[in-house]
C-alpha positions in Angstrom: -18.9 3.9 2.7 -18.5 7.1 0.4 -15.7 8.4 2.5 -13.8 5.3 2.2 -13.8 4.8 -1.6 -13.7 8.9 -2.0 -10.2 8.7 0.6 -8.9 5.4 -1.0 -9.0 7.2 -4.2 -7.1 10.0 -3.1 -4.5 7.2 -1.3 -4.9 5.3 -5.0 -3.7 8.7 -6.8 -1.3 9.5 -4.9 0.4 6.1 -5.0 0.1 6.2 -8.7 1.8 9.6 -9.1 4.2 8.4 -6.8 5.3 5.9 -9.3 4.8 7.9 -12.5 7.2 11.0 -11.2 9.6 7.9 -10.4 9.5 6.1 -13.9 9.8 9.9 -15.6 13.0 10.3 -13.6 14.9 7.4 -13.1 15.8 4.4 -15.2 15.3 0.9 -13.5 18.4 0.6 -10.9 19.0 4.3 -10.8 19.5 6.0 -7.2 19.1 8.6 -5.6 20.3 9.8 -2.3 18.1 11.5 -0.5 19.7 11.1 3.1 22.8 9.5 3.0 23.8 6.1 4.7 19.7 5.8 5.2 16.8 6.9 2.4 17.3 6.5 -0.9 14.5 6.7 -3.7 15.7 3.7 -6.2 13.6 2.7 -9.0 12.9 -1.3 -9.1 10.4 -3.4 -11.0 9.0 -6.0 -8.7 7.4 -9.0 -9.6 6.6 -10.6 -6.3 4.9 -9.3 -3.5 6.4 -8.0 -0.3 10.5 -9.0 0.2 10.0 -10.0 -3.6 8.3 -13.3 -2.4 6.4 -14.8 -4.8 8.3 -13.7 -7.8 6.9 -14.3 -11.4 3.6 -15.3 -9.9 1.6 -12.3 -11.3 -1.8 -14.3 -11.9 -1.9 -15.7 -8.4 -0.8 -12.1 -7.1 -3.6 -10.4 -9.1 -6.1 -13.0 -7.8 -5.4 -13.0 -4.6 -5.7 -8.5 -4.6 -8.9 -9.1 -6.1 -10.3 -11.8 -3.9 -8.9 -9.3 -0.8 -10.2 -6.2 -2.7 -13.6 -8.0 -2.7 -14.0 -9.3 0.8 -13.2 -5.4 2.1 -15.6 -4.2 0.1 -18.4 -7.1 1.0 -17.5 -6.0 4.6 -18.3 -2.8 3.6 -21.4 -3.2 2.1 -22.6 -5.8 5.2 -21.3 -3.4 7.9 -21.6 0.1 9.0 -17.9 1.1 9.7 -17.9 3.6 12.3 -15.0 5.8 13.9 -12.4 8.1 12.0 -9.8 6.2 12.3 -11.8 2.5 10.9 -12.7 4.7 8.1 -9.2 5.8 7.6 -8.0 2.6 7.7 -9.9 0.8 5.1 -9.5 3.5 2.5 -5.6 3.2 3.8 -5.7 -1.2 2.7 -8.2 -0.7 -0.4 -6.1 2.7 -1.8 -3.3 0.6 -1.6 -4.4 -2.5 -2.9 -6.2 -1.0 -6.2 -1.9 0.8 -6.4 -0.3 -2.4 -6.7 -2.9 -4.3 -8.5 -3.1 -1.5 -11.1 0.7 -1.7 -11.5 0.0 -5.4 -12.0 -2.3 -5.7 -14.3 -1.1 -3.1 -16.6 2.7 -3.4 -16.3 3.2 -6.8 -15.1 5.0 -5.7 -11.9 5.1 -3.3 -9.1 7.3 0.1 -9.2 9.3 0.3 -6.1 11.4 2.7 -5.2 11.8 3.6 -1.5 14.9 2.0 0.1 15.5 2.4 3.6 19.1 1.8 5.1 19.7 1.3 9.2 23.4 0.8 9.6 24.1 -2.4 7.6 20.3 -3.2 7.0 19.2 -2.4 3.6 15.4 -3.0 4.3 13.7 -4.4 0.8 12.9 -1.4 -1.1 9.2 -0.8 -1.2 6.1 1.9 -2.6 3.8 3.9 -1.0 0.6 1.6 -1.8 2.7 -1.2 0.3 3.0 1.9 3.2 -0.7 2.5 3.1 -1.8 -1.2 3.3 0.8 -1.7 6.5 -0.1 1.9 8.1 -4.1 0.8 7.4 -3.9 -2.9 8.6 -1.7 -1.8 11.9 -4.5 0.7 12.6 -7.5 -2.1 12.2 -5.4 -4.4 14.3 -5.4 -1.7 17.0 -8.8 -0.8 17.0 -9.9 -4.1 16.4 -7.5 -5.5 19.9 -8.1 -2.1 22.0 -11.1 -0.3 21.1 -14.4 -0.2 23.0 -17.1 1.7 21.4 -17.4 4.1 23.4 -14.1 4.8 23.6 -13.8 8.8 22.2 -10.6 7.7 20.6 -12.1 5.8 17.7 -14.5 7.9 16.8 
């Protein structure tokens, strides 16, 4: 369990610089291009969840982060979690949690600020605490669906 919390530390601080280079840059709304007609860092305050869902329910969001926060970590503490790549992926979800819930707590929204373009698409802008949760879940899903214990992959 000590490598997950040290590694979802180092996901948390990175998220967190992430958005304090980003606020000591740019204004709210401000762009900038970083490959044209597809990524773009913009600086938005958010306060939903994912695709802005949820907006202006900061309690509930906060709540809910915890109550998630807390059943990872009573998993945790119940379960050995073995493999490189389990290991990876909870400090990926709980790294990236604790980002966004910080940002809620103490500003009252999240900082967002990568915006993806794919021809007409504008995909809803997003941080890198909501890339560590997606890129940790989709690795418990697959390990979870396709791993076998023995399987030299997981481990």
């Amino acid at each position: 369990m000590l490598s997950i919390i040290i590694l979802g530390v180092i996901f948390l601080i990175i998220d967190q610089a992430s958005k304090l280079l980003v606020i000591k840059l740019l204004n709210p709304g401000d762009s900038i291009t970083i490959i044209k007609n597809f990524f773009y860092i913009k600086y938005t305050n958010n306060t939903g969840a994912a695709f802005s869902i949820l907006t202006g329910q900061r309690i509930f969001l906060i709540i809910v982060a915890l109550i998630i926060i807390g059943i990872l970590i009573y998993y945790l503490k119940k379960n050995q979690v073995k493999g490189k790549i389990n290991i990876l992926s909870f400090s990926l979800v709980i790294g990236g949690a604790l980002g966004n819930l910080i940002d809620r707590i103490i500003r009252g929204y999240v900082i967002d600020f990568i915006s993806i373009k794919i021809g007409n698409y504008n995909f809803p802008i997003f941080n890198i605490a909501d890339s560590l949760i997606v890129i940790g879940v989709f690795l418990l899903l697959i390990t979870a669906k396709g791993g076998r214990e023995d399987d030299h992959r997981y481990k």
